[in-house]
N, C-alpha and C positions, 0 to 999 in steps of 0.2 A: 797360659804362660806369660811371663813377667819378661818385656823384650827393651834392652837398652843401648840406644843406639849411640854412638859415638864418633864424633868427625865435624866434617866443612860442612859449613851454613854459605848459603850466597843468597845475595837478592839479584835475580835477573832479569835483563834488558833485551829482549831478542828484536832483530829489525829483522823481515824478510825482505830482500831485493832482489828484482830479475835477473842478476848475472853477477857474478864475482868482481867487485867493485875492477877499476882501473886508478892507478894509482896516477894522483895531480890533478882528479877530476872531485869537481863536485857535485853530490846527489842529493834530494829532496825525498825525501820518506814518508811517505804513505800512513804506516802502523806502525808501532811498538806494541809488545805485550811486554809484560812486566808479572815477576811472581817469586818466590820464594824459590831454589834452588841448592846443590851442593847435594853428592853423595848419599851421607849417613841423615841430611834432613828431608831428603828426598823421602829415603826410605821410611823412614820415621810418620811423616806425613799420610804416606800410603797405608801402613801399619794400622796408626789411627783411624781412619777410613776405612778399614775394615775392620771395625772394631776390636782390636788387637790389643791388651793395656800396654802402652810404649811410654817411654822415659826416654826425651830426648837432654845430649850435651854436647854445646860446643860455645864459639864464643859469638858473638854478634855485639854492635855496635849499640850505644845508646843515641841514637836518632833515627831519624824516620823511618831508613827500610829495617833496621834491626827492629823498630816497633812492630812492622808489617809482616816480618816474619815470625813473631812472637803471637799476633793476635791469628795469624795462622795458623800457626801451631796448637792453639788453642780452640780456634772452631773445628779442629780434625782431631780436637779430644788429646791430643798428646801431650803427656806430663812436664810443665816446664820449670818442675822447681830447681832441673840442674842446668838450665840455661846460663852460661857465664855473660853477664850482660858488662862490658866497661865502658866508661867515661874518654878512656884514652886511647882508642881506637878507634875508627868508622867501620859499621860494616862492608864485607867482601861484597866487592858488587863485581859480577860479569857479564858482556856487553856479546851479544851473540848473533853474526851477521849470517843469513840462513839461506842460501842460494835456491830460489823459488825454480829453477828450472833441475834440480837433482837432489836436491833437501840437504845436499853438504851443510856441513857447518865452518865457522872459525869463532876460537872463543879468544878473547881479552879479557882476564882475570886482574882486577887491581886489588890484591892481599894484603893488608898491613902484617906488619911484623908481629905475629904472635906468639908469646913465649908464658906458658903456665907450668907452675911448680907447686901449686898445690892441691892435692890429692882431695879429692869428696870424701866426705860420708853419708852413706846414702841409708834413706829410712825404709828401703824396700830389697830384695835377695831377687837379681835377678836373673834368669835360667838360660835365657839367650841373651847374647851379645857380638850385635854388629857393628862393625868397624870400618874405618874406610881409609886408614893410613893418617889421618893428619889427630893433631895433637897425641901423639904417641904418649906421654904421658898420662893421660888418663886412660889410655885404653891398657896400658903395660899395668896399672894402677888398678884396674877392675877386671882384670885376670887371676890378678894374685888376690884380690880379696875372694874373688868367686871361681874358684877352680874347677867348679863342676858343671859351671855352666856352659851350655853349648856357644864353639865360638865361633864367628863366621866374619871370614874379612875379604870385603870389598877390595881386591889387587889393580886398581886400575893404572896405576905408573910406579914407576919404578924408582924408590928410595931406599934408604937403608932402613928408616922404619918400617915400610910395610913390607918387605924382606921379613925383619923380625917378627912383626906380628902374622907370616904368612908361618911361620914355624912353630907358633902358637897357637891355631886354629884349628877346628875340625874340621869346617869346609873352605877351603880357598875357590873362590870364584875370580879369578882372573880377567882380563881381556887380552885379545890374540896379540893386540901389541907387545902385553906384560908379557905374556910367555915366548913370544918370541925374542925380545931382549933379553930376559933369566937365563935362558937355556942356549943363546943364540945358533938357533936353530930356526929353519923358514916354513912354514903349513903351506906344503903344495895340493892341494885339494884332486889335483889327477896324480900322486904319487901319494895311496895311504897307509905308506911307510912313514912318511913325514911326520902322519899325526900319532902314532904309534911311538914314535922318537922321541917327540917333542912331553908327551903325555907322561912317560916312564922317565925323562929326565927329570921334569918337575915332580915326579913321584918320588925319586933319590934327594933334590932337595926339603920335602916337605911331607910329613904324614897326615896328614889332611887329606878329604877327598876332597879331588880337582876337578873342577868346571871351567872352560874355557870359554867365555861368550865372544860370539862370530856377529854383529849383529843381524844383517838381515839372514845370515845363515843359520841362524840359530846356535845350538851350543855343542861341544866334544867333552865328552867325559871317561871315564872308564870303569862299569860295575862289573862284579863276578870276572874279572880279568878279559873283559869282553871291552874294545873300542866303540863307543856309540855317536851317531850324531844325531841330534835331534832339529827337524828340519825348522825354521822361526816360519810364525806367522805371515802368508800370504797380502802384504797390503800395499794402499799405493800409499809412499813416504810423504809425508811433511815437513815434518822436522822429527830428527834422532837425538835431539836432545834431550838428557834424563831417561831413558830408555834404558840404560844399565841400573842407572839407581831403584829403576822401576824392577824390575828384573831382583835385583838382591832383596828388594821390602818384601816382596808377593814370594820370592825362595823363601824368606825368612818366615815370613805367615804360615808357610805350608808344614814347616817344621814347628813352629807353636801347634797345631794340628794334628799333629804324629803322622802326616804323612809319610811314604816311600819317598824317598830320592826322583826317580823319577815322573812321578806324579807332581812332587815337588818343580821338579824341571817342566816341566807341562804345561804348569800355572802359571808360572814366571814368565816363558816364552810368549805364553799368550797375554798377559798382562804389557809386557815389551812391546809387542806389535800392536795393539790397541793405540798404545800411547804415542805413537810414530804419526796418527792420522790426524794429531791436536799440535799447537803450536806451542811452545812452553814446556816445562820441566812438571814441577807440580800440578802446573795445569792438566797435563795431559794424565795423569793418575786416573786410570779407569775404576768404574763399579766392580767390587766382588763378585757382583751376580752377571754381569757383563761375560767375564771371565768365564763363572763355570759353565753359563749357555753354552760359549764357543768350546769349551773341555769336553760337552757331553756331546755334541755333535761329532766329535773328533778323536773318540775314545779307539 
């Protein structure tokens, strides 16, 4: 299956330091890692690496790291003829400071103003399409040409676009932040009434099936009108950074596959938690075979 992913591209900066800076001080850093980053390129990346045919689109800058995300993209096989590359922009970079004693994070996103109004034509029909809220135009744009393609949107914050494309989708994968804002409702984990409420509200908003990712808890969903939680991956953290993007590539894989749902949720999970023990976004993209080791042991 033919999978085209759509969204934010970032080139990322991560610093890890021993304790959550104090502010008026100055620190000397050790490490940076550095990698390609953002949502729908995360995913896309991943895709490609598991040999998945993936088409990725978004915009990236024409200098350095937009090159470095580009040749990226291309050693992990993924189709960049819809790459929006401009002159008039820099690429999105985000600066990621990684608290080595709890793997917290805190992200600094410097975005330029992006604004695209014209619609692709694409020389390929494709069957899944994931999304991840940002340039809503082209994702509202490769809806309507491909209505019958599976659609699957990345919910991670809460806008009026990705509202709209959450009403557009067959699977909404959220995160507990998103659903708790939408519905404003709180996931009390000892009262599971709470997730019961929260699950069925977003149900009334949205026909799509709903996944909620917890991270280290794994994820809530609801099949055969049954509430489930699926427990995550057992490890010690590093960084949790791209661990959702990681999560929706490897959901999305499962479904190029004809997998079940939760078989689907299974991979993903464990794909997630892999990537928590590596420092970096795309960096931390685990092998396939990785993955189903840890599935068959855990079936």
């Amino acid at each position: 299956m033919k999978v085209l992913c759509i969204g934010h591209a970032s080139y990322d900066i991560s610093m890890p330091v021993d304790a959550f800076p104090e502010e008026n001080k100055k620190y000397r850093l050790k490490e940076k890692i550095e990698c390609p980053g953002g949502p729908a390129l995360t995913a896309a990346l991943l895709l490609g690496t598991w040999d998945v045919e993936v088409y990725y689109t978004g915009v990236i800058g024409n200098d350095i790291y937009g090159n470095q995300i580009l040749e990226e993209l291309k050693r992990r096989k993924v189709n960049t003829d819809y790459v929006i590359k401009t002159d008039n922009l820099e690429t999105t970079k985000t600066f990621i400071l990684i608290n080595k004693e709890n793997a917290s994070r805190t992200l600094f996103n410097v975005i330029p103003n992006i604004t695209i109004s014209r619609p692709f034509t694409y020389n390929f029909e494709p069957e899944v399409l994931l999304m991840d809220g940002e340039h809503y135009s082209l994702a509202e744009d490769a809806i309507k040409k491909y209505p019958n393609a599976i659609k699957i949107v990345d919910a991670g914050k809460v806008t009026n676009e990705t509202i709209e494309l959450c009403k557009l989708s067959d699977y909404i994968i959220c995160s507990k932040e998103f659903a708790e804002l939408i519905t404003k409702e709180r996931i009390d984990y000892n009262e599971p009434d709470s997730l019961k409420v929260i699950l069925n509200k977003l149900a009334e908003l949205f026909k799509g099936q709903i996944v909620i990712t917890q991270e280290e808890k794994g994820c809530l969903y609801k099949v055969e009108d049954k509430i489930k939680m699926m427990s995550g991956l057992k490890v010690f953290a590093k960084d949790t950074t791209g661990a959702g993007d990681i999560f929706h590539g490897a959901f999305t894989y499962g479904l190029t596959k004809g997998l079940p749902l939760e078989k689907c949720l299974k991979i993903a999970n464990i794909a997630a938690g892999i990537s928590v023990k590596k420092v970096g976004s795309s960096n931390s993209i685990p092998e396939v075979e990785e993955v189903y080791k840890i599935y068959e042991k855990n079936r």
